[in-house]
Backbone of each chain as ProteinMPNN parsed JSONL, in Angstrom:
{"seq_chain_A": "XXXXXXXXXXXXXXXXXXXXXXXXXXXXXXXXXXXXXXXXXXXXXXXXXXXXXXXXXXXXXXXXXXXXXXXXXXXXXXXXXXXXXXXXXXXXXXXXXXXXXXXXXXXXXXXXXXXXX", "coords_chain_A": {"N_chain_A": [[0.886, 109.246, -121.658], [0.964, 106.132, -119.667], [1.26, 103.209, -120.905], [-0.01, 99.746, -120.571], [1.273, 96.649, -120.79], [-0.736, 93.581, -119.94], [0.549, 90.454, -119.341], [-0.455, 87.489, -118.962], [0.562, 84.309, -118.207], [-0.057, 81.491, -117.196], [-1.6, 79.279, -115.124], [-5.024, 79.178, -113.549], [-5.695, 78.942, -110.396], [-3.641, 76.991, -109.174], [-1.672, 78.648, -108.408], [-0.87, 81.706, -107.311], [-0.484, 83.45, -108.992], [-2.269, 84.21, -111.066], [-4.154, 85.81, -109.74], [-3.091, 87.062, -108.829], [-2.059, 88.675, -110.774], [-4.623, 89.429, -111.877], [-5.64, 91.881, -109.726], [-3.429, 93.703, -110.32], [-3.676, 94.305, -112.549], [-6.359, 95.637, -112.675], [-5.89, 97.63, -111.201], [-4.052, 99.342, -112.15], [-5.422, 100.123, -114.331], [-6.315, 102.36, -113.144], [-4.496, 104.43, -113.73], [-3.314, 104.172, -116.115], [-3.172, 103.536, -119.279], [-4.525, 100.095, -120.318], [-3.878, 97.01, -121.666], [-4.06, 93.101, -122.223], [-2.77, 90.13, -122.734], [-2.774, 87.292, -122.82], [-1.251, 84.264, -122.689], [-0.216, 80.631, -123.445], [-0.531, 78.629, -120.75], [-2.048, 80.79, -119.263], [-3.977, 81.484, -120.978], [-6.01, 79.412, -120.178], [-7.276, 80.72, -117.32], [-9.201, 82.365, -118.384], [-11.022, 80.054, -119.129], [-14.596, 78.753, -119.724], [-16.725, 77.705, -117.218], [-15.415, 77.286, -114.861], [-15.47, 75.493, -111.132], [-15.195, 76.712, -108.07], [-16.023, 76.13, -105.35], [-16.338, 73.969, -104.07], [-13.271, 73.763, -103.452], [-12.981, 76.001, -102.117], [-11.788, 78.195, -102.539], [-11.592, 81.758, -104.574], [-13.264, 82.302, -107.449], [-12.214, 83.674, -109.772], [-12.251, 83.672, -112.358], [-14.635, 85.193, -113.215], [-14.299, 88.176, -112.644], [-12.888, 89.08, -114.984], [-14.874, 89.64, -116.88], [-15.461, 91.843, -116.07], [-13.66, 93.945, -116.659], [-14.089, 95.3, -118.902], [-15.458, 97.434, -117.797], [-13.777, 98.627, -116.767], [-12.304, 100.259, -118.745], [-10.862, 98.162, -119.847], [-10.164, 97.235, -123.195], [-10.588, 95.014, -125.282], [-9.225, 91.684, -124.796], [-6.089, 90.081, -125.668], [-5.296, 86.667, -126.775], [-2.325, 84.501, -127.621], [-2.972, 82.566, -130.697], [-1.894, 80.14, -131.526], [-1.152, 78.764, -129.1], [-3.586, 78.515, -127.468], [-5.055, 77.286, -129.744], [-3.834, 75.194, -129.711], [-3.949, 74.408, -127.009], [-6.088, 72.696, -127.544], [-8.725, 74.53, -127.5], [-11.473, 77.347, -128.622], [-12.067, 80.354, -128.981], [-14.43, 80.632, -128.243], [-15.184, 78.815, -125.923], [-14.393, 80.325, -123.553], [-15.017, 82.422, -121.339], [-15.043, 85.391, -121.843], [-14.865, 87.378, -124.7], [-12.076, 87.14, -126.705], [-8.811, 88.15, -128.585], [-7.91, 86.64, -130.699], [-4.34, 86.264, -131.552], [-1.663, 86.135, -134.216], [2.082, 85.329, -133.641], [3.652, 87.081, -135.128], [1.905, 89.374, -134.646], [1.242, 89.366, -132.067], [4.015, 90.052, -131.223], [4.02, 93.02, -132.283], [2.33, 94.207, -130.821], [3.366, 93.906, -128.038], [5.687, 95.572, -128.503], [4.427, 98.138, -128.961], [3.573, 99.227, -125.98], [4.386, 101.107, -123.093], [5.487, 99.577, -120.974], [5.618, 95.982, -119.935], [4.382, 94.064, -118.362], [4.509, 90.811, -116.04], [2.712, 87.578, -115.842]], "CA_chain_A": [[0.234, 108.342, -120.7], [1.665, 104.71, -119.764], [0.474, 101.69, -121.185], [1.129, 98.976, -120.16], [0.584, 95.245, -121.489], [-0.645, 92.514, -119.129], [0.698, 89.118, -119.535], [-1.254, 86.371, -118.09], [1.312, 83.031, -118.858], [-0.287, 80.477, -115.483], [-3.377, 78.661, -115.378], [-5.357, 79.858, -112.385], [-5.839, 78.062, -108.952], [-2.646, 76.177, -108.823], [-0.388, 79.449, -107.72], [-1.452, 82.933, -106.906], [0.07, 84.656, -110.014], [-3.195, 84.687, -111.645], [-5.334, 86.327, -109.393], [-2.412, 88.901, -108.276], [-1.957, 89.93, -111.922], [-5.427, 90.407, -112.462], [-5.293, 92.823, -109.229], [-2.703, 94.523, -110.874], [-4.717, 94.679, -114.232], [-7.513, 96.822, -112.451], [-5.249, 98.602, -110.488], [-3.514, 99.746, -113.324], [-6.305, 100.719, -115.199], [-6.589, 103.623, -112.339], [-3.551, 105.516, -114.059], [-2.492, 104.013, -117.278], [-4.344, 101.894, -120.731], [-4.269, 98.813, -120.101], [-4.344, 95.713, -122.407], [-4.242, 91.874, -121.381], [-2.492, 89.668, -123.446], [-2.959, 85.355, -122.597], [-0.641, 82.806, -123.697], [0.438, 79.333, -123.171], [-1.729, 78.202, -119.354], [-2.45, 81.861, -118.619], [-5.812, 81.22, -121.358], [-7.265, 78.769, -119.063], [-7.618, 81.89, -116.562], [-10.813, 82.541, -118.737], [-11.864, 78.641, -119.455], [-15.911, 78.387, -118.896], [-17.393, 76.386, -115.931], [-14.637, 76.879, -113.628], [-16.359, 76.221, -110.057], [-14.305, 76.481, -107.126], [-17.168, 75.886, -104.415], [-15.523, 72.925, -103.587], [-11.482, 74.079, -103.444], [-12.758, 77.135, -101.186], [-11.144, 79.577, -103.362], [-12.52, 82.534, -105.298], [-13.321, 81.715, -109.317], [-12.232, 85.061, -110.188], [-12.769, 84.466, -113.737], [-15.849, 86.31, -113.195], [-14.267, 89.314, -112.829], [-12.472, 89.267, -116.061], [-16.289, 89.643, -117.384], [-15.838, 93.902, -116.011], [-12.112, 94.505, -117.402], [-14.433, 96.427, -119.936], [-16.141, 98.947, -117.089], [-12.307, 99.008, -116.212], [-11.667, 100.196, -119.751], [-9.93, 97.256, -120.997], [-11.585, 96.912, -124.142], [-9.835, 93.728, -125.729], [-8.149, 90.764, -124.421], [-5.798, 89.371, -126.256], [-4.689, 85.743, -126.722], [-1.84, 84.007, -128.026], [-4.098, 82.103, -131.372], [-1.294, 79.277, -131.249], [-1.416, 78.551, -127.537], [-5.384, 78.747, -127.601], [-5.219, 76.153, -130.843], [-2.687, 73.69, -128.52], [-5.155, 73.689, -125.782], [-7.973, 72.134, -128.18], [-9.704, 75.377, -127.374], [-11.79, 78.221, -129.151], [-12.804, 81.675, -128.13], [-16.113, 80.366, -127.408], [-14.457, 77.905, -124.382], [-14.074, 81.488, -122.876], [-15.753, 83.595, -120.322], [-14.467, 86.916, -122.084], [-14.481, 87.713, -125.899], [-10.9, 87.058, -126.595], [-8.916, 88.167, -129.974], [-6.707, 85.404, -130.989], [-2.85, 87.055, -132.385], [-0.061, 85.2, -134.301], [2.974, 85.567, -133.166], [4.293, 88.432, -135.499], [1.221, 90.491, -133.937], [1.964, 89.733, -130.478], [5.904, 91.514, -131.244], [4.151, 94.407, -132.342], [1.765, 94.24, -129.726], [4.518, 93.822, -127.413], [6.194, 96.707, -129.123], [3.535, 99.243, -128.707], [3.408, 99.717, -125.054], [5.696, 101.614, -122.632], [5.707, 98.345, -120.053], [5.162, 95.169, -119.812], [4.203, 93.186, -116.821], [4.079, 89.249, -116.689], [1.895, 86.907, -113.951]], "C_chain_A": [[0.851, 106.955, -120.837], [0.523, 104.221, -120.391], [0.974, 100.859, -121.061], [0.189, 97.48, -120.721], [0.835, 94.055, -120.45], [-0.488, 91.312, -119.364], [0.422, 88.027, -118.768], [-0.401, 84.974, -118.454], [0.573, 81.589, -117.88], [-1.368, 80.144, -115.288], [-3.798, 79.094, -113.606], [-5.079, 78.408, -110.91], [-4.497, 77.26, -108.532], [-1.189, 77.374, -108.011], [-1.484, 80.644, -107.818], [-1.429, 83.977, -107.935], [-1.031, 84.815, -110.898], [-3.656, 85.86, -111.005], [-4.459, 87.684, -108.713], [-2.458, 89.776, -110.097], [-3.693, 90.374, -112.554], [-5.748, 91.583, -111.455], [-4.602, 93.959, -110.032], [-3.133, 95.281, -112.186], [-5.4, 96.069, -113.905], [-6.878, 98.019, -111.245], [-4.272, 100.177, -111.384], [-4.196, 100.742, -114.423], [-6.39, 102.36, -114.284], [-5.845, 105.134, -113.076], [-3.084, 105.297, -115.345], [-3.541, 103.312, -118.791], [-3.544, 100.963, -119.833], [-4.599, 97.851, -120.95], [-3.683, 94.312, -121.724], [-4.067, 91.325, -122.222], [-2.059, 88.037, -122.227], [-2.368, 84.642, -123.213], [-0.42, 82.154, -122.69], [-0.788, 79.157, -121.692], [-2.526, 79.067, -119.277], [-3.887, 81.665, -119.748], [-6.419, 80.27, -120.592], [-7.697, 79.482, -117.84], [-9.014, 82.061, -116.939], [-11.8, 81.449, -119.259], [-13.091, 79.27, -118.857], [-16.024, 77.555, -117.61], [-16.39, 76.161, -114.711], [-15.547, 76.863, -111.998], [-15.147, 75.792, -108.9], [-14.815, 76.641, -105.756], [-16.39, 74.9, -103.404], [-14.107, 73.18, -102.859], [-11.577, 75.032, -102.298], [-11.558, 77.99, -101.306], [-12.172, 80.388, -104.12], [-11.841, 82.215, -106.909], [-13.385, 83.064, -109.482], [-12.093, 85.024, -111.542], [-13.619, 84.984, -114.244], [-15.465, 87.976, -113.545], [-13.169, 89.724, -113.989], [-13.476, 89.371, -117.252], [-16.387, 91.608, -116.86], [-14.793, 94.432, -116.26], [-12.785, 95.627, -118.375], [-15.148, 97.924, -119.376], [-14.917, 99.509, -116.829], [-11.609, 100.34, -117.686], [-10.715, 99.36, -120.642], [-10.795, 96.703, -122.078], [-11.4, 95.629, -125.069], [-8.549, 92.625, -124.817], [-7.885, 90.221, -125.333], [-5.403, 88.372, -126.066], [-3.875, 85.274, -127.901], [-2.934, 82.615, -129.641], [-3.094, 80.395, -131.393], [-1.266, 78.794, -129.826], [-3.265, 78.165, -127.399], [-5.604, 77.503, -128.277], [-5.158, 74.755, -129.717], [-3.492, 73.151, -128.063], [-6.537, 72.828, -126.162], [-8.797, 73.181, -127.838], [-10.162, 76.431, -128.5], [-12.378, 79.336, -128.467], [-14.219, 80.995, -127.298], [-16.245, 79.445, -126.022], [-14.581, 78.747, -124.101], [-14.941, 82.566, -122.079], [-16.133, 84.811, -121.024], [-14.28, 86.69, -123.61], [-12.973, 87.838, -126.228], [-10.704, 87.114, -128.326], [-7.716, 87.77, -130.195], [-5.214, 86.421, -131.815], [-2.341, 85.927, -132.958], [0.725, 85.73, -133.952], [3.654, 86.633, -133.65], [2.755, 89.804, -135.061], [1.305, 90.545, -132.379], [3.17, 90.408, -130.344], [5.038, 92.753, -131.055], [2.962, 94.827, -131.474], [2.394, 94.511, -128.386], [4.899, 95.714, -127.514], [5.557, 98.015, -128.649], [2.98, 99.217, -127.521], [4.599, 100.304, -123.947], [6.077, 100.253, -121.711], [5.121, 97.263, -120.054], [5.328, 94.238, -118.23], [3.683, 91.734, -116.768], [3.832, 89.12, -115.328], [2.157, 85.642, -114.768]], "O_chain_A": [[1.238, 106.572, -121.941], [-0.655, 104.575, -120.442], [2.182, 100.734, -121.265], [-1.01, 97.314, -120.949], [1.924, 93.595, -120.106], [-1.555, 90.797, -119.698], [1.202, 87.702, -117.873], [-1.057, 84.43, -119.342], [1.062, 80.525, -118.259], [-2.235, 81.017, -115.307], [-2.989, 79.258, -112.694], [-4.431, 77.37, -110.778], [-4.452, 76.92, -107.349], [-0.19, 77.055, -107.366], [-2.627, 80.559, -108.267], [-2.05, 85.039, -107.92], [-0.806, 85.719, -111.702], [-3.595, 86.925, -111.62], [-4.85, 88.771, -108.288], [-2.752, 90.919, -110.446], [-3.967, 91.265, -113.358], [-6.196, 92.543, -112.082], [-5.185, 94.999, -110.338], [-2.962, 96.418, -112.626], [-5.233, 97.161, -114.447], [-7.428, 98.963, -110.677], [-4.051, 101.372, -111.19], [-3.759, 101.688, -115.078], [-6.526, 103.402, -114.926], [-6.243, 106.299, -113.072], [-2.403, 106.204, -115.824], [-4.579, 102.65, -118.791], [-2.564, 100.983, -119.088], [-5.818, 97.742, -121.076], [-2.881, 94.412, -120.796], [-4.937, 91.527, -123.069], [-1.323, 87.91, -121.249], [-2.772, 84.256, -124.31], [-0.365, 82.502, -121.511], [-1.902, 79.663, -121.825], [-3.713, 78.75, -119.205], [-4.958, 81.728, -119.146], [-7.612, 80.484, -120.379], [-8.557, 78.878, -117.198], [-9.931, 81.959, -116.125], [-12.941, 81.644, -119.68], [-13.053, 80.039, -117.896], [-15.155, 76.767, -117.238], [-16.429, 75.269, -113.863], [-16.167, 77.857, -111.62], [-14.418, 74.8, -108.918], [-14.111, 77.262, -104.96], [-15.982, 75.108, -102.262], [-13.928, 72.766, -101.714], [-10.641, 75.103, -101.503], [-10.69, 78.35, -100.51], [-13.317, 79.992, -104.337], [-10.715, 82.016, -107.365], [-14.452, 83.666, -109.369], [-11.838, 86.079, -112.124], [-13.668, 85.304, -115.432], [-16.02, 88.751, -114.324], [-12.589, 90.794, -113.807], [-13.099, 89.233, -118.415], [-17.231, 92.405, -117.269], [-14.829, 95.652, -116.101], [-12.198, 96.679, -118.629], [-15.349, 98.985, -119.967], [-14.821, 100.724, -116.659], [-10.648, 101.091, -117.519], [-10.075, 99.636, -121.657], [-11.786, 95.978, -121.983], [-12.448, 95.326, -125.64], [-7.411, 92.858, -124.409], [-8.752, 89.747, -126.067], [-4.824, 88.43, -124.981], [-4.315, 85.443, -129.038], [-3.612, 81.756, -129.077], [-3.83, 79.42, -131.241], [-1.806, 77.717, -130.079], [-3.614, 77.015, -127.134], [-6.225, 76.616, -127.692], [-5.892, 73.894, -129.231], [-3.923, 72.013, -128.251], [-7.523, 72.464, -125.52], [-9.956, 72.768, -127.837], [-9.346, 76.534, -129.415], [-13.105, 79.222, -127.48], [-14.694, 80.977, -126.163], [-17.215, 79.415, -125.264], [-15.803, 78.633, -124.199], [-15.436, 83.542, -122.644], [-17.262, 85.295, -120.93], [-13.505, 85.774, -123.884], [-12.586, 88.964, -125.914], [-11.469, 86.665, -129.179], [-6.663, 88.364, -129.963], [-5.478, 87.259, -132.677], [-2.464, 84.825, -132.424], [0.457, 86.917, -133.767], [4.314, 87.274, -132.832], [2.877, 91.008, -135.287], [1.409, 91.541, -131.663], [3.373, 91.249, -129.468], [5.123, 93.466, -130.055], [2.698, 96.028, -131.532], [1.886, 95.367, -127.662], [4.512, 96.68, -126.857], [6.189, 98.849, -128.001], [1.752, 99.177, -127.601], [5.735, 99.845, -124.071], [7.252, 99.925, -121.875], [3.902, 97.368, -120.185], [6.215, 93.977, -117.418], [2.63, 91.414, -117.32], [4.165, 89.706, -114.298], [1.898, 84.536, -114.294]]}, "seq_chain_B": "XXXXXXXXXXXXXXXXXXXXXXXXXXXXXXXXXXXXXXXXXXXXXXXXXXXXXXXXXXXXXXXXXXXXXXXXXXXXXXXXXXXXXXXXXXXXXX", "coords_chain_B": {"N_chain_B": [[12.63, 97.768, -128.644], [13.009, 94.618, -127.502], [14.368, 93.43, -124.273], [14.623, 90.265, -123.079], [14.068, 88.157, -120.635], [14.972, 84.88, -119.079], [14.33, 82.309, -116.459], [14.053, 79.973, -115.646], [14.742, 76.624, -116.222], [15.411, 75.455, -119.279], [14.399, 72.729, -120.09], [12.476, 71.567, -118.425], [10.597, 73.617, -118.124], [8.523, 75.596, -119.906], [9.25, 78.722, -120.475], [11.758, 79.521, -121.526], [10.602, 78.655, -124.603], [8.223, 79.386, -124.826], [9.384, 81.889, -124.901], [11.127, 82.345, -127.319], [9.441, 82.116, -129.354], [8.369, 84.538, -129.496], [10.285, 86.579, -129.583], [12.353, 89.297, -131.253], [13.555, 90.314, -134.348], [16.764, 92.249, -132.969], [16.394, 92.471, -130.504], [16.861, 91.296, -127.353], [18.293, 88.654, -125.14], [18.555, 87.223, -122.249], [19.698, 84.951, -119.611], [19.179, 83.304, -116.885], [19.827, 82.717, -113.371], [18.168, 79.344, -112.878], [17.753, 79.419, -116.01], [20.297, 79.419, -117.399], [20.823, 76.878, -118.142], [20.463, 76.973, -120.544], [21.601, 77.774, -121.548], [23.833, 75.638, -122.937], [24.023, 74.619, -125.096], [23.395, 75.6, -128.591], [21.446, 78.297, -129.41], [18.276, 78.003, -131.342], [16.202, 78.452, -133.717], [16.74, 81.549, -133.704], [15.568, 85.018, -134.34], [17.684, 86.888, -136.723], [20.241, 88.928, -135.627], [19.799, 88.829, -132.223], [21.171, 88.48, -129.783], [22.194, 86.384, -127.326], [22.809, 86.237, -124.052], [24.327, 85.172, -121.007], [23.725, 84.962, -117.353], [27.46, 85.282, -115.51], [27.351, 84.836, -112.796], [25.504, 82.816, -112.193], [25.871, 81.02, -113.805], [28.306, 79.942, -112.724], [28.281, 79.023, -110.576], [26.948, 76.386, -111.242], [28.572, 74.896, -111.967], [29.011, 75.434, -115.355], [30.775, 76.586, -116.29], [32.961, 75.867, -118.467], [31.0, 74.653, -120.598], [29.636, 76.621, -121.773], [27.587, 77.345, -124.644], [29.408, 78.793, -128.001], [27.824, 80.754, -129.105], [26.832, 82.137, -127.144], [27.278, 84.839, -125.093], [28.367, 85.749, -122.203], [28.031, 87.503, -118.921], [28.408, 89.736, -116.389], [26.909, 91.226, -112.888], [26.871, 93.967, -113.773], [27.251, 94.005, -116.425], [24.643, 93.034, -116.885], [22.904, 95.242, -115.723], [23.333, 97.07, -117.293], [22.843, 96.0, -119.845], [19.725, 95.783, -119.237], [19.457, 98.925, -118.732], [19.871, 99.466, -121.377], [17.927, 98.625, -123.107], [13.75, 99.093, -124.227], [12.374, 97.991, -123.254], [10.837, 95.352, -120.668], [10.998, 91.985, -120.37], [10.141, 89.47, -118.163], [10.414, 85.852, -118.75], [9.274, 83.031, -117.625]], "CA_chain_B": [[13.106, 96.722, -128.446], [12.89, 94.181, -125.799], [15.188, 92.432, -123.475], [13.519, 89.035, -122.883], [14.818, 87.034, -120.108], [14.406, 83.21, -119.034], [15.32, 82.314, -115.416], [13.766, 78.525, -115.785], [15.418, 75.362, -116.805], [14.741, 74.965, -120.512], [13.95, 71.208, -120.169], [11.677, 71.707, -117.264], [9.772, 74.446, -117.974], [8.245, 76.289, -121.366], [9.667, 79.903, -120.367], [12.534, 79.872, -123.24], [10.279, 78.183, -125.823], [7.755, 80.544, -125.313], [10.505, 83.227, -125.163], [11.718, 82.376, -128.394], [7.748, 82.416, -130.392], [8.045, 86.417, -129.552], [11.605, 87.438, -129.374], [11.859, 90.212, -132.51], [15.093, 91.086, -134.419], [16.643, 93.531, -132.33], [15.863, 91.696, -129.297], [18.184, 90.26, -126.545], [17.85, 87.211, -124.386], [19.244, 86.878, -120.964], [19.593, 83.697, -119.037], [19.822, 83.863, -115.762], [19.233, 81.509, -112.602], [18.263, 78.33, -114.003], [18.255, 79.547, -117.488], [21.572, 79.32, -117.761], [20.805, 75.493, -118.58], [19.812, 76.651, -121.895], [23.481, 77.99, -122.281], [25.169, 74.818, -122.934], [23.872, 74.741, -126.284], [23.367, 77.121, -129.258], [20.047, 78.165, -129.641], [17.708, 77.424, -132.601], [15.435, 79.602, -133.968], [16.75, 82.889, -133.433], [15.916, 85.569, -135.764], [19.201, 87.678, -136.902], [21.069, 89.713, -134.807], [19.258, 88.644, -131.278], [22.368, 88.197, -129.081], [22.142, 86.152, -125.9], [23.728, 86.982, -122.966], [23.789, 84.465, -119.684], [25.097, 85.628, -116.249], [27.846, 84.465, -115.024], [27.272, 83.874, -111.229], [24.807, 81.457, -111.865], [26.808, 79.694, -114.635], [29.877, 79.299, -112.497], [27.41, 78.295, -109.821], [25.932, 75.311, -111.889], [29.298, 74.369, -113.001], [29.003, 75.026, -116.142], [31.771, 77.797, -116.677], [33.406, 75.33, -119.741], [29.978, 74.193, -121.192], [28.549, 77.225, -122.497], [27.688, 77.482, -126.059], [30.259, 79.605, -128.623], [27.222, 81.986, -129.671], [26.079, 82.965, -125.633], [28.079, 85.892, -124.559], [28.455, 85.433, -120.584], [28.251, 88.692, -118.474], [28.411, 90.117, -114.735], [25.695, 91.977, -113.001], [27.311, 95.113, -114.096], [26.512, 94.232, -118.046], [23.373, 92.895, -116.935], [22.081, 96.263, -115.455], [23.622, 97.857, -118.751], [21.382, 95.702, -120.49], [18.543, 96.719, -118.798], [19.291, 100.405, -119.369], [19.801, 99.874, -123.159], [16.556, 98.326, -123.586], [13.09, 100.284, -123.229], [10.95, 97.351, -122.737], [11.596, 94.103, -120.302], [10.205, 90.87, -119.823], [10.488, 87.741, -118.194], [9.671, 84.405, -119.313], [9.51, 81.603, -116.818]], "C_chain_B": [[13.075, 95.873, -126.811], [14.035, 93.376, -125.418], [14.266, 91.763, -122.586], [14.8, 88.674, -121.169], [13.754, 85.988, -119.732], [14.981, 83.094, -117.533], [15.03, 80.522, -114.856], [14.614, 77.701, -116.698], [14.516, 75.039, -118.267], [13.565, 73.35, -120.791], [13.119, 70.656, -118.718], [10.408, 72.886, -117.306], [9.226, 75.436, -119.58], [8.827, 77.815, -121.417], [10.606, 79.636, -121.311], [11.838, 79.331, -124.357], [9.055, 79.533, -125.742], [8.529, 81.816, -125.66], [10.29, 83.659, -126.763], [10.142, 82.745, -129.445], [7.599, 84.043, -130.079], [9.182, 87.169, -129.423], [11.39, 88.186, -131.329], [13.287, 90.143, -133.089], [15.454, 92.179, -133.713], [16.65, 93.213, -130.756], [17.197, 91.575, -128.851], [17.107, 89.455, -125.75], [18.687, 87.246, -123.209], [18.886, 85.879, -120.071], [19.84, 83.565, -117.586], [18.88, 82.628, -114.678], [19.15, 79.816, -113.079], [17.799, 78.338, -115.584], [19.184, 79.513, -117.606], [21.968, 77.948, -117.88], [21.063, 75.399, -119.671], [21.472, 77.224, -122.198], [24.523, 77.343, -122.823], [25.006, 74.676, -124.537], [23.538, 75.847, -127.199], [21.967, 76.87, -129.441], [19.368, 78.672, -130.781], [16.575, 78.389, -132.439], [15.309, 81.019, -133.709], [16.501, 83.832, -134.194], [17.401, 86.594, -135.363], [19.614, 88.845, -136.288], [20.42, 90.245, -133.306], [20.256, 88.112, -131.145], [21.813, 87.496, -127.178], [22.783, 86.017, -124.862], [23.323, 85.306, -121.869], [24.944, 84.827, -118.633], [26.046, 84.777, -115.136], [28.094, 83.971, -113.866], [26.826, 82.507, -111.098], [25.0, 80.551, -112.682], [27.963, 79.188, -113.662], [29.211, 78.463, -110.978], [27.196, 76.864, -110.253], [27.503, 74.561, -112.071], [29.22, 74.198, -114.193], [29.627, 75.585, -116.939], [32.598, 76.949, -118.174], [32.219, 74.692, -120.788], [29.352, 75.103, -122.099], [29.18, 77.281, -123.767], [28.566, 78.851, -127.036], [29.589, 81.062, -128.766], [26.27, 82.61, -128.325], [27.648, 83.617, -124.835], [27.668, 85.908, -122.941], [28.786, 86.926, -120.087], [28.103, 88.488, -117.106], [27.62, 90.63, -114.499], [25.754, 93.439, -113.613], [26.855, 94.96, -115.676], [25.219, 93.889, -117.491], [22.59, 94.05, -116.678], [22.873, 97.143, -116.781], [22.857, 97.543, -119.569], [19.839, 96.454, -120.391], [18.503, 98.267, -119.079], [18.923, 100.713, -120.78], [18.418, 99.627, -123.177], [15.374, 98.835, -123.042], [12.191, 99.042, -122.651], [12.046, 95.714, -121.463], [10.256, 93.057, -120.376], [10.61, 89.649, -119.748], [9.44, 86.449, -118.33], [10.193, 83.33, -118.321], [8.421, 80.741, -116.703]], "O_chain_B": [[13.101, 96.244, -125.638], [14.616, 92.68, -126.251], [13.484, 92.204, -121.744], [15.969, 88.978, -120.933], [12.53, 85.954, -119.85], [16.023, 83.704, -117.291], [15.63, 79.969, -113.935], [15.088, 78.098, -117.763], [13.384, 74.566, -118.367], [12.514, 73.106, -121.382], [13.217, 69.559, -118.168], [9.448, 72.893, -116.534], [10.197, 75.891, -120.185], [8.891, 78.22, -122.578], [9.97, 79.438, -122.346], [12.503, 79.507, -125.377], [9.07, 80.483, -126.525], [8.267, 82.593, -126.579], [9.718, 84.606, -127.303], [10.077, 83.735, -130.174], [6.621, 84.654, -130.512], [9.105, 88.369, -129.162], [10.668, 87.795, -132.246], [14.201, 89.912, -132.297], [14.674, 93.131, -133.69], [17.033, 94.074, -129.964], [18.262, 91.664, -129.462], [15.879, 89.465, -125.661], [19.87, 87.326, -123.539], [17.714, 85.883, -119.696], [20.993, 83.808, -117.23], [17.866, 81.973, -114.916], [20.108, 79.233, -113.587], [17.54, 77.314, -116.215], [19.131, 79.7, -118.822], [23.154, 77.637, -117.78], [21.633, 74.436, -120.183], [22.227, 76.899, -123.114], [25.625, 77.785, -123.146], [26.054, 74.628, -125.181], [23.389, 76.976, -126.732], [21.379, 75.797, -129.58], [19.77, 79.728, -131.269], [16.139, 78.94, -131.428], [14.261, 81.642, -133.534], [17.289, 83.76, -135.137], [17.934, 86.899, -134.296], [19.063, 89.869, -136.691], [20.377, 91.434, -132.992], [20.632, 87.297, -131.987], [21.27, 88.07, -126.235], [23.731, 85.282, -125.14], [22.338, 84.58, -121.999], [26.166, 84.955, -118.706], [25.687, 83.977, -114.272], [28.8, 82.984, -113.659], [27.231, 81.532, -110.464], [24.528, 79.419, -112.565], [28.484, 78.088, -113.848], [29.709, 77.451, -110.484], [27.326, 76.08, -109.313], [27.379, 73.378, -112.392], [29.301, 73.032, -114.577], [29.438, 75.433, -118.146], [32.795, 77.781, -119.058], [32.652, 74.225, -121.842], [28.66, 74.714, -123.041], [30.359, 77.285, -124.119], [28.256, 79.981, -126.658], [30.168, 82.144, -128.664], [25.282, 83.337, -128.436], [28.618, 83.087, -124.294], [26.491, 86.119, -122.65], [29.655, 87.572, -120.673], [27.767, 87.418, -116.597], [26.968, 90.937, -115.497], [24.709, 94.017, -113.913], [26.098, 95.819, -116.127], [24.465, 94.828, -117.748], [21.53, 94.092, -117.302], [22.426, 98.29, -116.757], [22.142, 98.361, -120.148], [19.172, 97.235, -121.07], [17.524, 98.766, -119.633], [18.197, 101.565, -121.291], [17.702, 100.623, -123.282], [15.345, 99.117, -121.844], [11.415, 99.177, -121.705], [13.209, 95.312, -121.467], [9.043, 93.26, -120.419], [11.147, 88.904, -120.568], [8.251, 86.226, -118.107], [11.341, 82.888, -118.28], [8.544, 79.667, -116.113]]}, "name": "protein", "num_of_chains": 2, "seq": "XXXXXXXXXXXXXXXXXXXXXXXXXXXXXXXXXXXXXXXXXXXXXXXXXXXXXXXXXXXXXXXXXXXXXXXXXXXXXXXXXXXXXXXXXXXXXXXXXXXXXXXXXXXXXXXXXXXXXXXXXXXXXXXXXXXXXXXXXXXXXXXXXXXXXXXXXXXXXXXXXXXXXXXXXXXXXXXXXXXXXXXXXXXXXXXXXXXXXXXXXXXXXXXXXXX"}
């Protein structure tokens, strides 16, 4: 069976590549595992309190709150990137499980594809 | 093993610095578009025997066909899709 590892790098609302790769996330999930790996902007995807009422866009970091009915049962984030931002898991929408960088390789490593947004 | 690539301007954009925080031994690097900025110099922090490649349309494009660095091996699209075959995984960094 594929697996494939989603890379979120792009803070949301400013370009589209968020909200297509989380499409792709739950699309994905239809036929393959799926895990979700966040570095560098792409963790402000799941910042708290985003409201986008105003912008007249959709705050789809809501639906990174059912990745787990999807079967994605861990998101991971970059724990250096995360630090940078002055942030902690608990900034976060979504239970997120911080990596260093020699567990993101073998994170990396252990899927047949990877796909970056 | 993965073949990374970069297709952003080093000094414009974080795609080769993040690159580099997850490239593995074993790894390659390919530069391509405006990555092929990062070609003029040798690049720092590599671990050992991660070879980087940059292609040369869009070096000779840039003018920068006498600039690139001693330790970036310059290829055509023909190695570049050889690349890609060798390696099982890809990903780009921009």
């Amino acid at each position: 069976m594929a697996k494939l590892l989603f890379i979120q790098s792009k803070a949301p609302h400013g370009s589209l590549f968020g909200q297509e790769g989380l499409d792709a996330i739950l699309m994905g999930t239809a036929f393959a595992e799926c895990n979700v790996l966040l570095v560098e902007d792409g963790i402000y995807q799941v910042l708290k309190a985003q409201d986008t009422r105003e912008l007249g866009t959709k705050d789809y970091s809501v639906t990174y709150k059912a990745l787990p009915d999807y079967g994605v049962s861990t998101i991971y984030c970059s724990e250096r990137h995360l630090l940078a931002r002055g942030l902690t898991p608990d900034d976060l929408v979504v239970p997120v499980e911080p990596l260093g960088n020699d567990a993101i390789k073998q994170l990396m490593a252990d899927h047949t594809a990877i796909l970056g947004f | 093993m993965i073949l990374h690539t970069v297709n952003k301007s080093p000094t414009q954009h974080r795609g080769l610095a993040t690159c580099l925080e997850f490239v593995s031994p074993g790894d390659a690097i390919v530069l391509l578009e405006d990555g092929v900025y990062a070609a003029v110099t040798a690049i720092e922090g590599l671990p050992a025997g991660t070879q980087v490649y940059a292609v040369r349309a869009d070096i000779d494009a840039r003018g920068l066909a006498d600039r690139v660095a001693k330790s970036v091996l310059v290829i055509d699209y023909a190695g570049f899709v050889a690349l890609c075959i060798r390696f099982s995984l890809f990903r780009n960094w921009s």
